[in-house]
N, C-alpha and C positions, 0 to 999 in steps of 0.2 A: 694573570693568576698569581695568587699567593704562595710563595713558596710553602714547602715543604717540611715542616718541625719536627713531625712523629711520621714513621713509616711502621707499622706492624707487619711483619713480613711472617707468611707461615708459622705464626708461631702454635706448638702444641704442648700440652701438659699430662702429663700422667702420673699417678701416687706410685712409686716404684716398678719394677715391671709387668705387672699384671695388666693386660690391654683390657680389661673389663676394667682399671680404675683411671681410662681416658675422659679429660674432664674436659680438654679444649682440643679440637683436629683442626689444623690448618686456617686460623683466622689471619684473617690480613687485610687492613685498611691505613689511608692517610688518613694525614692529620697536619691541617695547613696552619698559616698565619692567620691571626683573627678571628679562628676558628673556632667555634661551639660545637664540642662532639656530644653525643651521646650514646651509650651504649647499654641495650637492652634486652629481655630474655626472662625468658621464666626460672624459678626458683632455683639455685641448687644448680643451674648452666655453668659457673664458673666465670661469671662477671668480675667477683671480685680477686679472685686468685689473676685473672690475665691483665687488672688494674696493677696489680702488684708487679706480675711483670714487667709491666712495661715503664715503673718505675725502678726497675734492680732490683727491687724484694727478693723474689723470685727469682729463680732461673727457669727458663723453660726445657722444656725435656727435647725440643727440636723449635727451629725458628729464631729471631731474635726482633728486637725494635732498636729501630735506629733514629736515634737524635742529632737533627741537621746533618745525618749521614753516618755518623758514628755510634757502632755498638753500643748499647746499652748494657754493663755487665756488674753494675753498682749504683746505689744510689746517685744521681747527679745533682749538683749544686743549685743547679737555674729552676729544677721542679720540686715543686709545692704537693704537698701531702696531708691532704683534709680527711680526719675516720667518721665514720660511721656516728660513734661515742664520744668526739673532741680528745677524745685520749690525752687527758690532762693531766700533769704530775701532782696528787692532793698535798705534797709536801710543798709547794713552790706558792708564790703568792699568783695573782694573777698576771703582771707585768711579767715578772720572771718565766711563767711559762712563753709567753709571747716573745720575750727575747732570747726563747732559745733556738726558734726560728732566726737569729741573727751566728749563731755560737761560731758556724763556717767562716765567718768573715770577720777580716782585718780593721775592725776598727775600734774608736775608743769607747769603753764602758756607758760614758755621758752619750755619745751618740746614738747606743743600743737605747738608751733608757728614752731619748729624746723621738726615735723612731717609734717606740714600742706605745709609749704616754700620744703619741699623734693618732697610732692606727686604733686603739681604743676608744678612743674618744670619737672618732669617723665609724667607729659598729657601735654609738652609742651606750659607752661602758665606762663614761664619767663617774669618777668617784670609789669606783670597784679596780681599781690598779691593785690596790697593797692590800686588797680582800683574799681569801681562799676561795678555790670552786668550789668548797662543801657548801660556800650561801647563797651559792648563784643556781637561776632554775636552768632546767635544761635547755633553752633556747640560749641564755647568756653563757653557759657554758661553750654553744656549739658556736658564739659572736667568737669567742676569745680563740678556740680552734683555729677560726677563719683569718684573724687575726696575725698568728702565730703564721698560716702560712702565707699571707699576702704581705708583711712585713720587711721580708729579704728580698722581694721583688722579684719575684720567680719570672722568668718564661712563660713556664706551664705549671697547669694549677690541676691535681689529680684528686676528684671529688667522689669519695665512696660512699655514696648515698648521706650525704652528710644532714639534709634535710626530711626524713623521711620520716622523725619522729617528734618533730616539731609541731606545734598548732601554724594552722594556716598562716596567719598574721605575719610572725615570725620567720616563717620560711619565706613568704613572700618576699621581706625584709632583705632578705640573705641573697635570695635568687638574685635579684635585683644588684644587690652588691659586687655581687662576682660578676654578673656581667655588664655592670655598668666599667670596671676595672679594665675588663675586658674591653669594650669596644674604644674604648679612652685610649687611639694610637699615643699619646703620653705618658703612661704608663709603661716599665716593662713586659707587663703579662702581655702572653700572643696567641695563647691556645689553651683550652679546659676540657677537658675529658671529666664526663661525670656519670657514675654508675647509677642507674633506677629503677624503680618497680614501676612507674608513674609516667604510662603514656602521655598524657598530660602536661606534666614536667617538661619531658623530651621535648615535645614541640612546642611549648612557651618561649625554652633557651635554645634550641640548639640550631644550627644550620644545617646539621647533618646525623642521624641518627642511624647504628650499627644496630640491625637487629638480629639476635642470635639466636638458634635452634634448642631445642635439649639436650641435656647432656647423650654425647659427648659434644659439644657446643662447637657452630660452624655460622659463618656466616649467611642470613636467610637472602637477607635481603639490606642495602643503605638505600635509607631517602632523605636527599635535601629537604630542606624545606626551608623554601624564600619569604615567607612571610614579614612583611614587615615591623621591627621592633619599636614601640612594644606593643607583645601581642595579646587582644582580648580572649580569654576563652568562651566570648560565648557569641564570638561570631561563627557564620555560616564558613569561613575557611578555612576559622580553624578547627570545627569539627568534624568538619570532612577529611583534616590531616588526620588526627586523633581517631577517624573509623579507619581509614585505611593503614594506617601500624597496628592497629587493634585488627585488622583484617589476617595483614602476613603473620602476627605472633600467632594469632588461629588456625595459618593454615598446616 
């Protein structure tokens, strides 16, 4: 079995002391090597606040996550942090935003830029280096995002719904990316945690899928899913995977 990279141990959350504003009770799940997580739950559960956690954003109100064994209690170096929005700096060119996924590390300025001009051109963004995101559409925005955090060569790659407002094409594009990175034992990346609305999604990428309650959010139910990559959705197995998560979020 693969070792062990993320451990979510009890963790819970709450907006100050009021136990009516418990947003997460007691979630707790691995998260291996290799690993495709996905984590999912209906609106407003607190998906993305215990995403945060479990990169040091956050702190949690009880519980903690542990990285190859050690506390998480601040951003870590090795993980990657993909938003929702690309969360781009509009003052920065687009290389520049990419190489500030480099800023942590020791190296020379030519090597940022040499790393940065490679992973662009690998999400297809030839020619748009020394452009701004205000002319880029929202799909090349959320490339450069990806970019930015697959760059430094993370461990773990922490995805908040990074795909969700995309056209198909495009997302497909991207899924595809992260986990092709992923499965590529050559690579540094070893595990991805990604936040969704999108049953769908979940069992296209993931090996294992967290499924969560309403708030105040608990774990329902995890299910593997073995399927082999890559997966069609309009086979019969995978939509037998896709009713039965669509089952337990119902029940």
């Amino acid at each position: 079995m693969n070792a062990e990279v993320i451990k979510v141990d009890n963790i819970s959350f709450s907006f100050g002391d009021d136990a009516r504003a418990k947003i997460i009770d007691n979630v707790s799940f691995p998260v291996n090597e290799y690993e495709f997580v996905s984590i999912i739950g209906p609106s407003g559960c607190g998906k993305s606040t215990l995403l945060r956690i479990i990169a040091g954003l956050i702190k949690p109100t009880n519980g903690s996550t542990l990285y190859y064994g050690k506390q998480v209690t601040a951003p870590e170096k090795e993980m990657a942090f993909v938003f929702q929005d690309a969360a781009l700096l509009p003052w920065l060119t687009n290389i520049e935003n990419v190489k500030i996924g480099m800023a942590a590390y020791n190296i020379s300025e030519k090597e940022k830029t040499e790393k940065a001009m490679s992973m662009l051109a690998r999400l297809e963004l030839n020619g748009f280096e020394d452009a701004y995101p205000n002319v880029l559409s929202g799909g090349m925005k959320q490339r450069v995002g990806i970019a930015r955090a697959l760059v430094s060569g993370p461990k773990v790659i922490l995805l908040d719904e990074p795909f969700s407002a995309l056209d198909e094409l495009t997302a497909r594009s991207l899924r595809s990316e992260v986990l092709t990175t992923l499965k590529d034992k050559t690579t540094a990346l070893t595990s991805a945690i990604l936040i969704s609305h999108s049953v769908e999604e979940c069992v296209e990428l993931s090996d294992k899928i967290v499924i969560l309650s309403n708030r105040p959010s608990r774990v329902k139910a995890i299910k593997n899913i073995t399927l082999p990559y890559p997966r069609n959705r309009n086979k019969k197995e995978f939509r037998n995977a896709v009713d039965e998560i669509y089952a337990t979020l119902m029940q």
